[in-house]
MIVONU-568048 format. One record per residue: residue in one letter; x, y, z of N, C-alpha, C, O in turn; residue number from 1. Coordinates in pm, 1 decimal. Example, Ala and Ser with C-alpha at 12.3 -4.5 7.8 and 13.67 -1.06 7.14 Angstrom:
2
[r A, [1319.0, -569.0, 780.0], [1230.0, -450.0, 780.0], [1320.0, -330.0, 780.0], [1423.6, -331.9, 846.5], 1]
[r S, [1285.0, -225.0, 708.0], [1367.0, -106.0, 714.0], [1290.0, 3.0, 787.0], [1340.9, 113.8, 803.9], 2]
//
This chain:
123
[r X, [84.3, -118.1, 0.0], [0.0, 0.0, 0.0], [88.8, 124.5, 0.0], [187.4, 112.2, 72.7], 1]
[r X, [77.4, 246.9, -66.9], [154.3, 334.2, -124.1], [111.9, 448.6, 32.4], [-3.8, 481.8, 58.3], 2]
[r X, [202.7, 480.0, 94.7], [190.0, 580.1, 180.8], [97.3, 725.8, 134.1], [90.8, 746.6, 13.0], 3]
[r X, [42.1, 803.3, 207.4], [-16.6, 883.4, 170.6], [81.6, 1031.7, 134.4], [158.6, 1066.7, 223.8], 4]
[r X, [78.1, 1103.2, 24.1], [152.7, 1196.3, 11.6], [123.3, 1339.3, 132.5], [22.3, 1408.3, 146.0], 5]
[r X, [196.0, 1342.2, 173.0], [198.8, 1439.0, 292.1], [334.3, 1587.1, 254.7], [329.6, 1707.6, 279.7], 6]
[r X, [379.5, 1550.6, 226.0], [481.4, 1707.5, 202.3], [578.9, 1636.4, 35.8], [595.9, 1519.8, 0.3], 7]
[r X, [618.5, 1754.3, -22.7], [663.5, 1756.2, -170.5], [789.6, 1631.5, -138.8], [827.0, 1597.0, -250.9], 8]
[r X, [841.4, 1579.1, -68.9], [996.1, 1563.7, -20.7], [888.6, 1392.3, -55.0], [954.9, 1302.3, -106.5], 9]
[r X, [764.1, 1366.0, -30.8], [714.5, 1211.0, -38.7], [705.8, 1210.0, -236.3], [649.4, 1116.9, -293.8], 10]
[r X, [741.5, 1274.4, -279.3], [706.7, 1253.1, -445.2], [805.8, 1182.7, -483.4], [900.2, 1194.7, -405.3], 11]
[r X, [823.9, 1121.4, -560.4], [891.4, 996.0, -571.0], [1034.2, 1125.9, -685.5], [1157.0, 1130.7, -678.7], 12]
[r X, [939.9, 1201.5, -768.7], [986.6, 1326.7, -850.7], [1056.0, 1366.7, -802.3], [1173.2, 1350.4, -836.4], 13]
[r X, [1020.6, 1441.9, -695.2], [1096.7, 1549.9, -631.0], [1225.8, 1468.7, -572.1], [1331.4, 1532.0, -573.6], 14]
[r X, [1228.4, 1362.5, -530.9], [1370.9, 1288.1, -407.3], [1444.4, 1265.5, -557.0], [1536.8, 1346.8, -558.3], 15]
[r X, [1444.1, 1228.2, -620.4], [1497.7, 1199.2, -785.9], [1577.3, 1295.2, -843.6], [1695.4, 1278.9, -874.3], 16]
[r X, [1497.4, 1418.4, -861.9], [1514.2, 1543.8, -931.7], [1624.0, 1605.1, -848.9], [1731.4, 1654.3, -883.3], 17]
[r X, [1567.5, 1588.7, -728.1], [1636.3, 1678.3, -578.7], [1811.3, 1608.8, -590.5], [1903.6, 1675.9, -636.8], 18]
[r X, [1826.6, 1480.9, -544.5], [1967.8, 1385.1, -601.3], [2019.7, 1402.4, -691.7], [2140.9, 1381.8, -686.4], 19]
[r X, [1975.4, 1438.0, -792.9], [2006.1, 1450.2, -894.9], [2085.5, 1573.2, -932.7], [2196.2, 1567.0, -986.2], 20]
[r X, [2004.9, 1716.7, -893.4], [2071.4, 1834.6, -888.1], [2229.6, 1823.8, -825.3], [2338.0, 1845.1, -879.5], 21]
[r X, [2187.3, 1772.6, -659.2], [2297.4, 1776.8, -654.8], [2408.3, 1720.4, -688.7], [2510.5, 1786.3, -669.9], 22]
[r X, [2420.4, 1583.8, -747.9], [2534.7, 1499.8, -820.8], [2525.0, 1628.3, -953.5], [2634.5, 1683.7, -963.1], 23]
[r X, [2468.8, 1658.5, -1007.3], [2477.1, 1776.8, -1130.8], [2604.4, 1879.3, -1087.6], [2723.8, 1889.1, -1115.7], 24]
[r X, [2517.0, 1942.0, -1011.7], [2578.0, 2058.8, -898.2], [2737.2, 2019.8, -895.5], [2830.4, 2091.2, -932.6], 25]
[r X, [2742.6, 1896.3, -845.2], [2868.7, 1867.2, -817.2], [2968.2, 1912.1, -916.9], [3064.1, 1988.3, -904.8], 26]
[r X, [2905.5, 1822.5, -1055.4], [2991.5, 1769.9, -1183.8], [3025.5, 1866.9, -1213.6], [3147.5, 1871.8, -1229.1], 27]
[r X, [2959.9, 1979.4, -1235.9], [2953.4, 2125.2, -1279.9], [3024.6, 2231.1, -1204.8], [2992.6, 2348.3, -1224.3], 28]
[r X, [3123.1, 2199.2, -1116.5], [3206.9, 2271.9, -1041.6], [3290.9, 2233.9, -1135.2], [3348.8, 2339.8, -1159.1], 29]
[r X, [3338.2, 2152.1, -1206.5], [3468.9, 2064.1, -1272.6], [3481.3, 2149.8, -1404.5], [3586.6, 2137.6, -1467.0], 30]
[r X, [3392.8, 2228.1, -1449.0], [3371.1, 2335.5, -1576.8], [3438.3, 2407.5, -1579.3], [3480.4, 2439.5, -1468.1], 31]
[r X, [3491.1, 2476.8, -1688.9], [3597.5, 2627.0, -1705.6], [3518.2, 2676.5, -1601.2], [3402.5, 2655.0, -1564.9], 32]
[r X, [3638.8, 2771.4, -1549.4], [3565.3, 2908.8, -1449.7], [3496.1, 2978.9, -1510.9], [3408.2, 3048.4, -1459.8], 33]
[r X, [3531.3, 2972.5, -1672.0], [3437.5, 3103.3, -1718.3], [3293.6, 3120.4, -1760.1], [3227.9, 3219.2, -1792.9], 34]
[r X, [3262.0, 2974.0, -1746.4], [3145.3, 2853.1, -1740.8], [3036.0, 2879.0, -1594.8], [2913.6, 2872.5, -1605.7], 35]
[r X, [3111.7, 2910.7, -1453.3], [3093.6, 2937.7, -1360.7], [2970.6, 3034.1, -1265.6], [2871.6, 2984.8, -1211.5], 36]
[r X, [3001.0, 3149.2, -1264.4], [2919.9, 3257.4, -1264.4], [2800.8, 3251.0, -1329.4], [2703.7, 3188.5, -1286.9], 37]
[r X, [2804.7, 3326.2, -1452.6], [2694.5, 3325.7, -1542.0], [2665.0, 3277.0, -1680.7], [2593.7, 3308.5, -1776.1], 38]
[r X, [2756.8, 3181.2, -1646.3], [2763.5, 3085.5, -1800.8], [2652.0, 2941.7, -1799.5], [2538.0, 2937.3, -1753.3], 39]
[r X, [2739.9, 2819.0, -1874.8], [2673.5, 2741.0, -1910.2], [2697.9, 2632.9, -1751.4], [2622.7, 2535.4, -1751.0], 40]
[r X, [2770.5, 2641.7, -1655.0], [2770.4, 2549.9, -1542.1], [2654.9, 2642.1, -1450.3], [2586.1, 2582.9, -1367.1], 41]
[r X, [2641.0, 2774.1, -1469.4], [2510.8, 2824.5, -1358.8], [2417.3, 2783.0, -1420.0], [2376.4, 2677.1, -1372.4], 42]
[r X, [2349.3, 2826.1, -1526.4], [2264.3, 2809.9, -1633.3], [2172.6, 2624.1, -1609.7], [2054.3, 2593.7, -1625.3], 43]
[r X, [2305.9, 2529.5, -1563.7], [2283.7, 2393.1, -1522.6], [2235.9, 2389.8, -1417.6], [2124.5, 2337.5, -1415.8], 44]
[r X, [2276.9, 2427.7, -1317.0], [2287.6, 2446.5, -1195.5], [2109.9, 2483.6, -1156.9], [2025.4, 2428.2, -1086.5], 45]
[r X, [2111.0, 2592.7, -1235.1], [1957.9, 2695.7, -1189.2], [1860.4, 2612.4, -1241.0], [1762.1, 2572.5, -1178.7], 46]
[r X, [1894.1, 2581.5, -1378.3], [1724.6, 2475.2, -1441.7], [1718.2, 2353.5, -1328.0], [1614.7, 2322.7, -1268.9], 47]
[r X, [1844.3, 2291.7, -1308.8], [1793.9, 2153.4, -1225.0], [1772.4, 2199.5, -1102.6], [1653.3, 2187.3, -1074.0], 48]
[r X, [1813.1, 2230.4, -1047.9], [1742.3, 2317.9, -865.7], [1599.5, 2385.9, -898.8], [1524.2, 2389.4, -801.4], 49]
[r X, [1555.7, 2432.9, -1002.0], [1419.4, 2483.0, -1046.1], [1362.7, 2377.7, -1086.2], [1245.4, 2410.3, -1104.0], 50]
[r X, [1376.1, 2264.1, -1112.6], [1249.5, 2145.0, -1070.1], [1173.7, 2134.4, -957.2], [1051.9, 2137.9, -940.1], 51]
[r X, [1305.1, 2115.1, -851.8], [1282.7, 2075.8, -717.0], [1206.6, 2228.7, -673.6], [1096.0, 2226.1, -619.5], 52]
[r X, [1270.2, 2348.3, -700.0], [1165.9, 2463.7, -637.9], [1050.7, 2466.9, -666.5], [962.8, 2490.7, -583.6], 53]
[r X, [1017.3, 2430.3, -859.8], [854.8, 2452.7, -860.6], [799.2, 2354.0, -817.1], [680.9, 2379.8, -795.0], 54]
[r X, [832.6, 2226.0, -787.4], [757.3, 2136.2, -742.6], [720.7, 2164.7, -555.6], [612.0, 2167.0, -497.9], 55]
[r X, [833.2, 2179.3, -512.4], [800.2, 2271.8, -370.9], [673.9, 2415.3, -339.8], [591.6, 2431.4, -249.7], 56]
[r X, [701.3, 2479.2, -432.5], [629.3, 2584.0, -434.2], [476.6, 2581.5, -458.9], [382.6, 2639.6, -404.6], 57]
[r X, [486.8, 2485.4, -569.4], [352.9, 2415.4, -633.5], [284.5, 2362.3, -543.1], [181.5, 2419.1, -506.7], 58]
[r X, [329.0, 2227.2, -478.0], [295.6, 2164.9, -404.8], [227.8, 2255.5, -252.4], [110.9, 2232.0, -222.1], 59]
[r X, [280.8, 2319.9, -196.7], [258.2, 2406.0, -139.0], [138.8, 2510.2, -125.9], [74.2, 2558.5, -32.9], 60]
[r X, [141.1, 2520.9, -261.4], [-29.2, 2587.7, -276.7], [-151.0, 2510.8, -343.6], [-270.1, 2531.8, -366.9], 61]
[r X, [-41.6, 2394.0, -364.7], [-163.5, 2300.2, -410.3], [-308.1, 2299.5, -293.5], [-420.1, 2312.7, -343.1], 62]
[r X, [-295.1, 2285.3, -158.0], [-414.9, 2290.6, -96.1], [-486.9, 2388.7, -115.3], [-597.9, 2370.7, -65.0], 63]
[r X, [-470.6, 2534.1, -189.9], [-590.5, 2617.2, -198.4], [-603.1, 2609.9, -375.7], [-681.9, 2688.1, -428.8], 64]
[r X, [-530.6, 2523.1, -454.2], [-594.2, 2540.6, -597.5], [-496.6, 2413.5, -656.9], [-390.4, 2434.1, -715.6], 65]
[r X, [-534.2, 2323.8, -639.2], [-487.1, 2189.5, -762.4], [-430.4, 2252.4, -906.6], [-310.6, 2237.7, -930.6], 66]
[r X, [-525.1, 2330.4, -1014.1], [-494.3, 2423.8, -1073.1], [-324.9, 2475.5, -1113.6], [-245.6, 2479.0, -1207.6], 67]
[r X, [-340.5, 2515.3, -948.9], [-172.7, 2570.8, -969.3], [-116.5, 2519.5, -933.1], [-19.8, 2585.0, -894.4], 68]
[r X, [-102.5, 2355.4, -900.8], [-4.2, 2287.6, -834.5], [65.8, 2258.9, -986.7], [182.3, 2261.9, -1026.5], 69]
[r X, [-73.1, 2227.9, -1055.7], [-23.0, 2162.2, -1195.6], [54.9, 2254.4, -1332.1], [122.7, 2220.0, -1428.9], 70]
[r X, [-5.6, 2411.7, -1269.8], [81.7, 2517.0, -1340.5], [202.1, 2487.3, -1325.7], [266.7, 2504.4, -1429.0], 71]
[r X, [285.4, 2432.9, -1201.8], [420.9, 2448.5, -1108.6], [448.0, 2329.0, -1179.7], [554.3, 2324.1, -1241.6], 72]
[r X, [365.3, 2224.2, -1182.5], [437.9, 2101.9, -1251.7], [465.1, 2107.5, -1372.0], [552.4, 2034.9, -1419.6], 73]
[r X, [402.0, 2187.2, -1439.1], [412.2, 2236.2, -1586.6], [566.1, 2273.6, -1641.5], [639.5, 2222.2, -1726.0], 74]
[r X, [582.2, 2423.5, -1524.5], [724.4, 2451.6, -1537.3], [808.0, 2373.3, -1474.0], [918.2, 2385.3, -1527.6], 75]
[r X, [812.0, 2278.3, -1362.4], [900.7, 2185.0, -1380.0], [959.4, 2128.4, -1509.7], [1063.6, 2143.1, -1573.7], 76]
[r X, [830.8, 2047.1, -1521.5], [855.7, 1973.6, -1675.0], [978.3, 2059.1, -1776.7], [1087.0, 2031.1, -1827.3], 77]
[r X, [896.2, 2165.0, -1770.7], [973.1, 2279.6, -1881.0], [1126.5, 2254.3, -1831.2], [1223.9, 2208.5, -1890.9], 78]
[r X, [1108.4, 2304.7, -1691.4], [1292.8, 2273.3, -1658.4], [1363.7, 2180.4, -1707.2], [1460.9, 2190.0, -1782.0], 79]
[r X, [1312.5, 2085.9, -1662.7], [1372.3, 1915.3, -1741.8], [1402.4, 1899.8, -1864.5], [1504.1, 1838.6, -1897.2], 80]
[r X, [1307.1, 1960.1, -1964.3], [1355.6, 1939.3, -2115.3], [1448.2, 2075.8, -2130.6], [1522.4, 2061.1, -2227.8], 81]
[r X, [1471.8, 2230.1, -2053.0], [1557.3, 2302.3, -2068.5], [1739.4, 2218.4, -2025.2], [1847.4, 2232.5, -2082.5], 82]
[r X, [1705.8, 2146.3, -1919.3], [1873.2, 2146.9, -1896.1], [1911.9, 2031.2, -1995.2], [2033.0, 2021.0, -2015.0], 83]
[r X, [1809.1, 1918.8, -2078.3], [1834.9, 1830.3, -2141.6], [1931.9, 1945.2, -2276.5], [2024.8, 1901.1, -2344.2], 84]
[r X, [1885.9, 2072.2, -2284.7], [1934.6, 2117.2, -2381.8], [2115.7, 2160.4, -2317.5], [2230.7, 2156.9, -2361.3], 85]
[r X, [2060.1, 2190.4, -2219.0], [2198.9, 2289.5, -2135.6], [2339.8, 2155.3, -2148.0], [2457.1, 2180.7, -2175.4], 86]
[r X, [2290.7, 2038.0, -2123.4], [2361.3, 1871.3, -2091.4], [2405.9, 1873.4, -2259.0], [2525.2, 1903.5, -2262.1], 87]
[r X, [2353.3, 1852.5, -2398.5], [2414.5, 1869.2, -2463.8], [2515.4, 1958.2, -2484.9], [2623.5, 1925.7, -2533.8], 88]
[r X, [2483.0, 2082.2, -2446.7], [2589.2, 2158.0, -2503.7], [2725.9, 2111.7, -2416.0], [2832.8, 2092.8, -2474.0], 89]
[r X, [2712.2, 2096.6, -2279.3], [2794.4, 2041.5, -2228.1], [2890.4, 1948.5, -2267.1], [3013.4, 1949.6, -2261.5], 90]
[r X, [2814.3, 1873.2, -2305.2], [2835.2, 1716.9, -2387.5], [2924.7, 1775.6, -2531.5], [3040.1, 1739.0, -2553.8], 91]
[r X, [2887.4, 1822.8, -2575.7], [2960.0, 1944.7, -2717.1], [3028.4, 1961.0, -2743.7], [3090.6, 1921.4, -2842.3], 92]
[r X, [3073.2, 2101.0, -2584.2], [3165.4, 2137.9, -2584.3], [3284.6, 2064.8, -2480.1], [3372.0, 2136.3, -2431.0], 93]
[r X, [3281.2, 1964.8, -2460.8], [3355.3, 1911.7, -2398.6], [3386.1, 1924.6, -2268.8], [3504.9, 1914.1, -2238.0], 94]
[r X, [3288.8, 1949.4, -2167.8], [3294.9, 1941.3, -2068.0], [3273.4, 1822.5, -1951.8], [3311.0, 1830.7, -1834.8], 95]
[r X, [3205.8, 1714.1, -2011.6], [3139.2, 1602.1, -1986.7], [3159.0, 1505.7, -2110.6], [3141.2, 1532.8, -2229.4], 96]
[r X, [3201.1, 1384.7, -2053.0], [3201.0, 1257.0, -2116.2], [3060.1, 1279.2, -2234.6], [2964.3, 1352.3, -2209.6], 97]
[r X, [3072.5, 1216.6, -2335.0], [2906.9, 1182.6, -2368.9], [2844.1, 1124.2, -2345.1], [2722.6, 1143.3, -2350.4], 98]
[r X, [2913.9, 1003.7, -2299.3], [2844.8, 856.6, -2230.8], [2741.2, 965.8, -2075.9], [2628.3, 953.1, -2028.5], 99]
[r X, [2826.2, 1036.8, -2054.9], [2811.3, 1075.8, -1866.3], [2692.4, 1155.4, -1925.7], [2579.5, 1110.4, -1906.3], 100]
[r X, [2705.1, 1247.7, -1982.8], [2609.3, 1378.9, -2035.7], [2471.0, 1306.1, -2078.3], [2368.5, 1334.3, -2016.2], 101]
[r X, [2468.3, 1215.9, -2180.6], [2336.2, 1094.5, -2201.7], [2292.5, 1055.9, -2088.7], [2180.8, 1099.1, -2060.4], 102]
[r X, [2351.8, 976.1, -1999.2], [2280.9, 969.3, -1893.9], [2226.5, 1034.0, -1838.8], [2121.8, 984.8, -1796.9], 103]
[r X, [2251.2, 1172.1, -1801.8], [2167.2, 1269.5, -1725.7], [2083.2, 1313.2, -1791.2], [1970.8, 1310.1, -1741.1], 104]
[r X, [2097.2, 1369.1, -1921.5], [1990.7, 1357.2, -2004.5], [1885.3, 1268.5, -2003.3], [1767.2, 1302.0, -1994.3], 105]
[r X, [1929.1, 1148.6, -2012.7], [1777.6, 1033.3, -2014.8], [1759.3, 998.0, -1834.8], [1679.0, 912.1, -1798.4], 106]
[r X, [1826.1, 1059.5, -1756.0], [1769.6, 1047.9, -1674.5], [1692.8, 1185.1, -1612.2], [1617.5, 1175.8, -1515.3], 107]
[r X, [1709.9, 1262.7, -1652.9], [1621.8, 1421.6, -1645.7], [1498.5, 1390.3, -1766.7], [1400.9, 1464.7, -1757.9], 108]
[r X, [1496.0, 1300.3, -1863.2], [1405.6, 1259.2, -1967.6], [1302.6, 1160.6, -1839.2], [1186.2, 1193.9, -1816.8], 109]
[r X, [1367.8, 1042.4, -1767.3], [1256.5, 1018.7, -1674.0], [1198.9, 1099.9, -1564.8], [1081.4, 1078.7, -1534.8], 110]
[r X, [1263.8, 1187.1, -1503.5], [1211.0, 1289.8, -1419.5], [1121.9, 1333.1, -1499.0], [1015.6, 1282.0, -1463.8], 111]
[r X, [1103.1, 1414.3, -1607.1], [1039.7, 1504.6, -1726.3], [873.6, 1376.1, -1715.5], [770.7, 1428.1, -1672.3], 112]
[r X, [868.5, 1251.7, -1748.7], [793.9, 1175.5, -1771.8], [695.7, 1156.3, -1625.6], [573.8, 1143.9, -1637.5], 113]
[r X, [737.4, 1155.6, -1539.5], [703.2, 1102.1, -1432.9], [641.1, 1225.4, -1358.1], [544.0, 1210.9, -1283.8], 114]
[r X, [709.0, 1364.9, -1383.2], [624.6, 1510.6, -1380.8], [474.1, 1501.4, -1445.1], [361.4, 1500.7, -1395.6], 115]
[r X, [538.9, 1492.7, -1613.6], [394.2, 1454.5, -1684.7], [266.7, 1326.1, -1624.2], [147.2, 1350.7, -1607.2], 116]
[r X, [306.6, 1247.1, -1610.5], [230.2, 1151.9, -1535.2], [137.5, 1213.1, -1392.2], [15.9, 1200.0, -1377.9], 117]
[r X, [232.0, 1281.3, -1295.4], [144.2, 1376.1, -1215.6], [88.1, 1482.6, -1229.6], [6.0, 1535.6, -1154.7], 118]
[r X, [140.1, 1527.1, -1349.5], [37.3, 1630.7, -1390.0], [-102.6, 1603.8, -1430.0], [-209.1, 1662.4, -1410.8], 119]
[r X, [-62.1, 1479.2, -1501.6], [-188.5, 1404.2, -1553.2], [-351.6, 1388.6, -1469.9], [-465.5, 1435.2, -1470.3], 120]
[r X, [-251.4, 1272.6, -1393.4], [-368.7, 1222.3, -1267.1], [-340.3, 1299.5, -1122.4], [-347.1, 1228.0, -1022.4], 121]
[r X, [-319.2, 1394.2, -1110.1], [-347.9, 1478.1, -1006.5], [-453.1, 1551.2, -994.3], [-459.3, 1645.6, -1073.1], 122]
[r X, [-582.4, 1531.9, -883.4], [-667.8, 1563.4, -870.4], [-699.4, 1592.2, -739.7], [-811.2, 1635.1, -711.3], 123]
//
C-alpha cells in the first residue's frame, strides 16, 4: 500500500530530481571558471534546482488550488527538457564525457515523464 503523500519531499519526482541536482551541482564545479558565474555550469545548476523549487512551491499551494499545483508542474517539466538542452551543449563542448552527459539527459528525460504523469492524474 503506497503511503499517503503528505509534504513535496514524499514525491517519488521530487527525491529523484532533488539527487540529482545535486550529483549535477557537483559535476559542474569541474567546468571552465568562465562557465561558472553566469555561463553554461550556472545556467545547469539553476534549471535543475528549479524542478525541485517549482515542485516545492507548487505543491505548497496546491491545498488552496490543484490548478496551480499543476501550473508548477508544468514549469518543472519545462525545466527538465531546458537542462536536457543545457547537458548537450555540455556534452559538445567538452565538458562532460558523452556517455556521462546521455545519462543525465535520459535520466532528467525520466524525471520530465514522471512530472507529466502527475500532472496528468493529479486531482
Amino acid at each position: 500500500m503506497r503511503k499517503p503523500i503528505q509534504c513535496v519531499e514524499d514525491l517519488e519526482a521530487f527525491r529523484k530530481a532533488y539527487d540529482l541536482s545535486l550529483e549535477l551541482h557537483a559535476e559542474s564545479l569541474n567546468w571552465p571558471r568562465h562557465e561558472q558565474m553566469n555561463g553554461l555550469a550556472n545556467q545547469v545548476r539553476r534549471a535543475s534546482k528549479g524542478i525541485c523549487a517549482n515542485l516545492a512551491e507548487g505543491f505548497g499551494k496546491q491545498a488552496y488550488s490543484k490548478a496551480e499545483f499543476k501550473r508548477y508542474l508544468a514549469m518543472a517539466i519545462g525545466s527538465s527538457d531546458e537542462i536536457r538542452v543545457w547537458l548537450s551543449y555540455a556534452r559538445d563542448l567538452g565538458y562532460m564525457p558523452p556517455e556521462k552527459a546521455n545519462q543525465y539527459r535520459t535520466r532528467y528525460q525520466t524525471i520530465a515523464k514522471m512530472l507529466s504523469g502527475l500532472h496528468k492524474n493529479w486531482s
